[in-house]
C-alpha positions in Angstrom: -22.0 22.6 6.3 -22.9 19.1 4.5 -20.1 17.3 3.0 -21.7 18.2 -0.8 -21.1 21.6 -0.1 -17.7 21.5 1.7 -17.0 20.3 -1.7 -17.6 23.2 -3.4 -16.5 25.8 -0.5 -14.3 24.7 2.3 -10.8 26.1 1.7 -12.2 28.4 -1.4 -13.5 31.8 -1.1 -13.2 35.1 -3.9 -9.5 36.4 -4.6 -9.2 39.2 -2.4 -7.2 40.9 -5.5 -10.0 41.3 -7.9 -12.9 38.9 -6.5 -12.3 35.9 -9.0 -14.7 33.0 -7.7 -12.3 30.2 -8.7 -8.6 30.1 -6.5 -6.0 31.3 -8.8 -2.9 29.5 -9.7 0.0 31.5 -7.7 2.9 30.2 -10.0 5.3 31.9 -8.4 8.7 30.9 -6.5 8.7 33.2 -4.0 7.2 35.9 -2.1 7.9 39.5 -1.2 8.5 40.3 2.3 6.8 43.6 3.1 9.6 44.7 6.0 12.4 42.7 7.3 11.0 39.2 9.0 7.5 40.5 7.5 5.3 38.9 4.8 1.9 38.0 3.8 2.1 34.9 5.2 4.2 33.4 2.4 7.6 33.3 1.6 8.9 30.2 -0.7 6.7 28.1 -2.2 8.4 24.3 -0.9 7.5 26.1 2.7 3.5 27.3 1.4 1.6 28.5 -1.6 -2.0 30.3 -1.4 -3.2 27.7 -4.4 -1.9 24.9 -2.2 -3.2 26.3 1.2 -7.0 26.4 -0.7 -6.6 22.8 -1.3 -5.2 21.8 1.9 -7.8 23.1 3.6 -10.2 21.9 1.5 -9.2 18.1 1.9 -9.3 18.8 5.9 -12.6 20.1 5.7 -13.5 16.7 3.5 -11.9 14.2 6.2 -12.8 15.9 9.3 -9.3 16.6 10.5 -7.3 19.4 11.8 -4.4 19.5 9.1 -3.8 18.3 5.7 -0.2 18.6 3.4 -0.3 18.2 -0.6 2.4 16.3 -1.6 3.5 15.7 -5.3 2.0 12.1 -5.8 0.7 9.3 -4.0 4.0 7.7 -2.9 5.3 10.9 -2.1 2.8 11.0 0.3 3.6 7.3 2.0 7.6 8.3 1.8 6.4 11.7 3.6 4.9 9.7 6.6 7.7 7.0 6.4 10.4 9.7 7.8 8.2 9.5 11.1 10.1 6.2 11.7 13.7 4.9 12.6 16.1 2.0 12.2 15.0 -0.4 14.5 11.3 0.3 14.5 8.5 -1.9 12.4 5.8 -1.5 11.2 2.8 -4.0 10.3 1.0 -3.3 7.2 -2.0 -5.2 5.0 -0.8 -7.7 3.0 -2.5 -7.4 0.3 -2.1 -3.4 -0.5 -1.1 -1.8 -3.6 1.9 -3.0 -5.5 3.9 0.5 -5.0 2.9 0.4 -1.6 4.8 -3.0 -1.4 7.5 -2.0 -3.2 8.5 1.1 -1.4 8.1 -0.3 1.9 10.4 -3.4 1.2 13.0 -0.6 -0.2 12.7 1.0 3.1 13.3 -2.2 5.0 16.3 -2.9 3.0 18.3 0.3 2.6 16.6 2.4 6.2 16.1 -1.2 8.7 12.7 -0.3 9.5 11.0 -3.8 9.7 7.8 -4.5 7.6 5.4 -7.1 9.2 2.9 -7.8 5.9 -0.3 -9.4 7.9 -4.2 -9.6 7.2 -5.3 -7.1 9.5 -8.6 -8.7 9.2 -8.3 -11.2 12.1 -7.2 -9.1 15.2 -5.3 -12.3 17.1 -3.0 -12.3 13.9 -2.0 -8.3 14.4 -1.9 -8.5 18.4 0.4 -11.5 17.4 2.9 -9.4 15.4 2.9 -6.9 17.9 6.3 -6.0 20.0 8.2 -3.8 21.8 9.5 -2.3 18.4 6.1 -1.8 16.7 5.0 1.4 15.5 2.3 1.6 13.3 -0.1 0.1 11.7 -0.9 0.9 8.1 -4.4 -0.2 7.1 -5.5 -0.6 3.3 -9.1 -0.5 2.7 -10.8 -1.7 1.0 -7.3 -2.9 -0.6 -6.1 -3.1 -3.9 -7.3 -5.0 -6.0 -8.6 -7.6 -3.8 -10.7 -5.2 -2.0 -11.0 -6.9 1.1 -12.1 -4.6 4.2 -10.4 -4.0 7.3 -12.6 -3.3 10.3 -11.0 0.4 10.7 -12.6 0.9 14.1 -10.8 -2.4 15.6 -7.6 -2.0 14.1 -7.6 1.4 15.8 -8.8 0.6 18.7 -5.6 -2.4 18.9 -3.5 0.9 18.0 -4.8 2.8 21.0 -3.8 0.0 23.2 -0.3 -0.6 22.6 0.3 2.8 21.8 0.6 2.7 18.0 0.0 4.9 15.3 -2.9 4.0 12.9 -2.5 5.2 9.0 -5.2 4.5 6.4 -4.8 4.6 2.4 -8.4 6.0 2.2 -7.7 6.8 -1.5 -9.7 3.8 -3.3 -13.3 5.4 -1.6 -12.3 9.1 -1.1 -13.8 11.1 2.1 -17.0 10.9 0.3 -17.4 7.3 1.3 -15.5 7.0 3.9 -13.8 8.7 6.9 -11.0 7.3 9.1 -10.6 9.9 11.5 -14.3 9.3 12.5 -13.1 5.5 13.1 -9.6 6.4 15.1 -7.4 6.9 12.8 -4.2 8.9 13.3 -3.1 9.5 10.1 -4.7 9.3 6.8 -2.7 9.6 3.3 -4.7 9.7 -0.4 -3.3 9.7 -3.9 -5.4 12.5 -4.8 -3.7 11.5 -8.6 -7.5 9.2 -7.9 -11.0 9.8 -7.4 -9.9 13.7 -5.9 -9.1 14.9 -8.9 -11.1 12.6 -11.2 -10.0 13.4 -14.8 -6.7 11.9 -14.9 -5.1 15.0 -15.8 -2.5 15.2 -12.5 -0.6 12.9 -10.3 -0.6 14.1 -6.8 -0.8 13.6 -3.2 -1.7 14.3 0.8 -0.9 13.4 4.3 -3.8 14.1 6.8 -3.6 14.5 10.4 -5.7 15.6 13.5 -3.2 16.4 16.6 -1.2 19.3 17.1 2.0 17.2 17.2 1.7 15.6 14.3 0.0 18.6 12.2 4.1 20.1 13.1 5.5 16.5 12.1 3.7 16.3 9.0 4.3 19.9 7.6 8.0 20.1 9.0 8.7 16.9 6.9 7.1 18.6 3.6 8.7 21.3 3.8 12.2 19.6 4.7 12.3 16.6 2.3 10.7 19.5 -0.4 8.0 16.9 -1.4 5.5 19.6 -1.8 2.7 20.0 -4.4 2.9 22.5 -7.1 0.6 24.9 -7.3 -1.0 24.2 -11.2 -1.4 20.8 -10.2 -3.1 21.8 -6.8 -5.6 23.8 -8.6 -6.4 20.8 -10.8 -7.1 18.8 -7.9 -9.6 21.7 -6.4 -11.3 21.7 -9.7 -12.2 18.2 -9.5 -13.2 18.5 -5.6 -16.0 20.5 -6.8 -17.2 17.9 -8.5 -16.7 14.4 -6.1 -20.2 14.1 -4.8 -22.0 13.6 -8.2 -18.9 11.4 -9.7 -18.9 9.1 -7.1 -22.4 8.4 -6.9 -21.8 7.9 -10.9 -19.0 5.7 -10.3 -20.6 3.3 -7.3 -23.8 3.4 -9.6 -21.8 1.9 -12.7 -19.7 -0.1 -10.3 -23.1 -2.3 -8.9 -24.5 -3.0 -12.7 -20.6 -4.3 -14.0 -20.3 -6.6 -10.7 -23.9 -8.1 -10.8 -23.3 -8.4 -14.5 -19.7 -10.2 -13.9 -21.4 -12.4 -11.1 -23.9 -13.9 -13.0 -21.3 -14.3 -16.3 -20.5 -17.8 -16.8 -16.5 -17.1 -17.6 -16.1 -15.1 -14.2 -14.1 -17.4 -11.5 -15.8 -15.0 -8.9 -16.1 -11.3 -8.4 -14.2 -8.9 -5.9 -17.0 -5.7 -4.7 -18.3 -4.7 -1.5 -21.2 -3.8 -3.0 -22.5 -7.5 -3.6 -24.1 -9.3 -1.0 -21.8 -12.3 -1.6 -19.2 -10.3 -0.3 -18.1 -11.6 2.9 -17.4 -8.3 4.1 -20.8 -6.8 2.7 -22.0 -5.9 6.4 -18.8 -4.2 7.6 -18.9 -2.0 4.1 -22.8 -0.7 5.2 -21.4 -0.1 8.5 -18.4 2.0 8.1 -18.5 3.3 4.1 -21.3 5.5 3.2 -20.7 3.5 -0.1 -19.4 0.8 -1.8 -17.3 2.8 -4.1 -16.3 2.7 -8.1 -13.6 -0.2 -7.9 -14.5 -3.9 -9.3 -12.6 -6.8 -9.7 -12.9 -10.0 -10.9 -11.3 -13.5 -11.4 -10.7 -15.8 -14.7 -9.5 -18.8 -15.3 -7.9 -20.4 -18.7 -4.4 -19.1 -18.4 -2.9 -15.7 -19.8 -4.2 -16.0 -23.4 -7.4 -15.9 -22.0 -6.8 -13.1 -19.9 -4.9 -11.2 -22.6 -7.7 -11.3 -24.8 -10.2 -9.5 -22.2 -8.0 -7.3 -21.5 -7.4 -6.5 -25.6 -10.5 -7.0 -26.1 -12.7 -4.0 -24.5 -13.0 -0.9 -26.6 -14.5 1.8 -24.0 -12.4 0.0 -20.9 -8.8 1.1 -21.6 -6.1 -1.0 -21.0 -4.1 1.0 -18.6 -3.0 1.8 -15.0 -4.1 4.1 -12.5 -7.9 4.6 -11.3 -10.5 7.2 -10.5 -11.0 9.0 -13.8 -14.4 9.6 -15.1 -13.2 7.1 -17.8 -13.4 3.5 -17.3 -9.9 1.6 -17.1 -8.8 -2.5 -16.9 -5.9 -3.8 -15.6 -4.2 -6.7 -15.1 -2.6 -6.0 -11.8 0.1 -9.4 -12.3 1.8 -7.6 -14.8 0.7 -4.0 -14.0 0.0 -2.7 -11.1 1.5 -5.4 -8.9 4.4 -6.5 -11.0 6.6 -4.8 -8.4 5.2 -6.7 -5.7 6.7 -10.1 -6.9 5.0 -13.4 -7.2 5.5 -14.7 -4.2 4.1 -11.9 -2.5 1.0 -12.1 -4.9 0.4 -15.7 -4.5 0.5 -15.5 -0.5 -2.3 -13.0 -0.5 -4.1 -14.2 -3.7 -3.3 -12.1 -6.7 -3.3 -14.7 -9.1 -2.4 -14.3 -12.8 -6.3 -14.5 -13.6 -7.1 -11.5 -11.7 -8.3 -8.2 -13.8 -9.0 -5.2 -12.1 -11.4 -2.4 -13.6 -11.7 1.2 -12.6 -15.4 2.2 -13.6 -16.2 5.6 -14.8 -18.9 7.3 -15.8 -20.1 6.3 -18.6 -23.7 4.6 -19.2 -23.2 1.5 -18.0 -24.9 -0.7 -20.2 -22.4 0.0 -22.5 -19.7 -0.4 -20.5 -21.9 -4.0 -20.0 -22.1 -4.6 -23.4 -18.1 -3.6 -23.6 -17.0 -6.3 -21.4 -19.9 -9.2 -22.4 -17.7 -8.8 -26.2 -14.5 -9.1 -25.1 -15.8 -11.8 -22.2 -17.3 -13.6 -25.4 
């Protein structure tokens, strides 16, 4: 079936109970077992939950892979596919990815001796360069946050392939709808579906996808282990807003193209971060392996932080505030948000600079989210 209608139907079909169309919510602890060593194929709900199943299976359906796990957030899902490692291993990662992303991994390093190589993964000398006998992964951002540079997905893999690496993409900034790493080599593929999955900023959540037998075990075995399973009400949330990803996202990436051709041309913008403008040095390699340019737009100011603050005060439909994805339009200031954790050095190496403001576009007309921003850029 097309991907529009996967949407709607992969994973979902009438409760066999009383035919409701919509999955219902199994809020329920446990399970009975019909004999001894028999049950209806669930027993506890850390180990599996029918609500949790539908949406598992619909996100596998989404990204074209054999198995996906719903975790309870985002990070849960990068811890999740972190216990794949051991001390002594290392793993080399995009510089410039999300601040949690940072964060965590640098915890890891610290307390668990897995080494984390941070490297642009967008010149291929540099990663062959970092790789070693101890090298395990490779975790690709893309586009990456809030930058949103583009890794070439297909070469990174194909680099992974040859040493005999795992490859891991954070697809969550474009969803499956606009892009799909499995199709480019990817091994592993994680999403906060907290994002554009669920869309109404109602539910933090998570998943790890895979495509091999082996890892399918590894992932689920973890889940169920380390207990960072979804819970079935927030599951269902996330289905709801599944049904509904095609025509948001071609919303979003709509908005997204009339904000950054309005911030290009705006005399107060330094320069503006989006795929979606020609400008973009990585314009090409978005057509090529996106089937869009997503909903994500960032740009650049100069004049110091009480020039910044006052954008970022000064919008009345953009809300200042964190996270991304919703239907409603967000700004951030990722120095002090998103990517305090990160540390300034970090930032400054990669080129999140105190100027930078990152906006999440949502779905409302744009030209008043135009007019929005021309007022506080005023």
């Amino acid at each position: 079936m097309s991907f529009q209608t996967d949407t709607i139907h992969a994973g979902v079909a009438p409760d066999k109970a009383y035919g409701a169309i919509m999955t219902p919510i199994y809020q329920s602890s446990t399970f009975v077992f019909e004999d001894i060593g028999k049950h209806r194929g669930f027993d506890y709900t850390r180990s599996g939950n029918p609500t949790r199943h539908a949406l598992e299976e619909s996100i596998a359906a989404l990204e074209g892979c054999s198995c996906a796990v719903a975790v309870t957030t985002g990070m849960a899902a990068i811890a999740t596919v972190m216990h794949l490692f051991s001390t002594g291993d290392e793993i080399i990662c995009t510089d410039d990815c999300y601040g949690g992303t940072a964060r965590l991994l640098k915890t890891i390093q610290e307390h668990f001796g897995i080494r984390i190589n941070f490297t642009s993964l967008r010149n291929p000398e540099e990663i062959e360069a970092k790789i070693n006998g101890n090298t395990r992964a490779i975790w690709i951002e893309t586009p990456s946050n809030p930058l949103l540079n583009l890794i070439d997905i297909a070469a990174v893999t194909a680099i992974s392939k040859k040493h005999g690496l795992l490859s891991i993409v954070d697809n969550t900034f474009l969803s499956p709808y606009n892009q799909q790493p499995f199709k480019l080599g990817a091994d592993i593929v994680v999403h906060s579906t907290t994002k554009y999955l669920n869309g109404h900023s109602d539910v933090v959540g998570g998943a790890v996808l895979s495509n091999t037998p082996e890892l399918d075990e590894k992932l689920k075995f973890l889940v169920n282990t380390l207990g960072t399973c979804a819970q079935p009400f927030d599951c269902w949330l996330v289905l709801r807003g599944i049904k509904t990803l095609v025509p948001r996202m071609k919303e979003h990436e709509r908005n997204a193209r009339i904000v950054a051709e309005f911030l290009d041309g705006h005399q107060a913008v330094k320069r503006v971060f989006y795929p979606g403008l020609e400008s973009h040095p990585q314009h090409e390699l978005a057509k090529r392996q996106q089937r869009g340019f997503g909903g994500m737009v960032s740009f650049e100011v100069d004049g110091g932080s009480e020039k910044v603050n006052r954008i970022l005060k000064g919008t009345k439909l953009f809300a200042l505030a964190e996270s991304l994805g919703g239907v409603e339009s967000l700004i951030e200031h990722p120095a002090t948000m998103s990517h305090a954790s990160m540390g300034a050095e970090h930032r400054a190496e990669v080129g999140i600079t105190d100027g930078v403001i990152r906006l999440s576009i949502g779905i409302e007309d744009p030209h008043d989210l135009v007019a929005d921003l021309a007022r506080a850029l005023a």
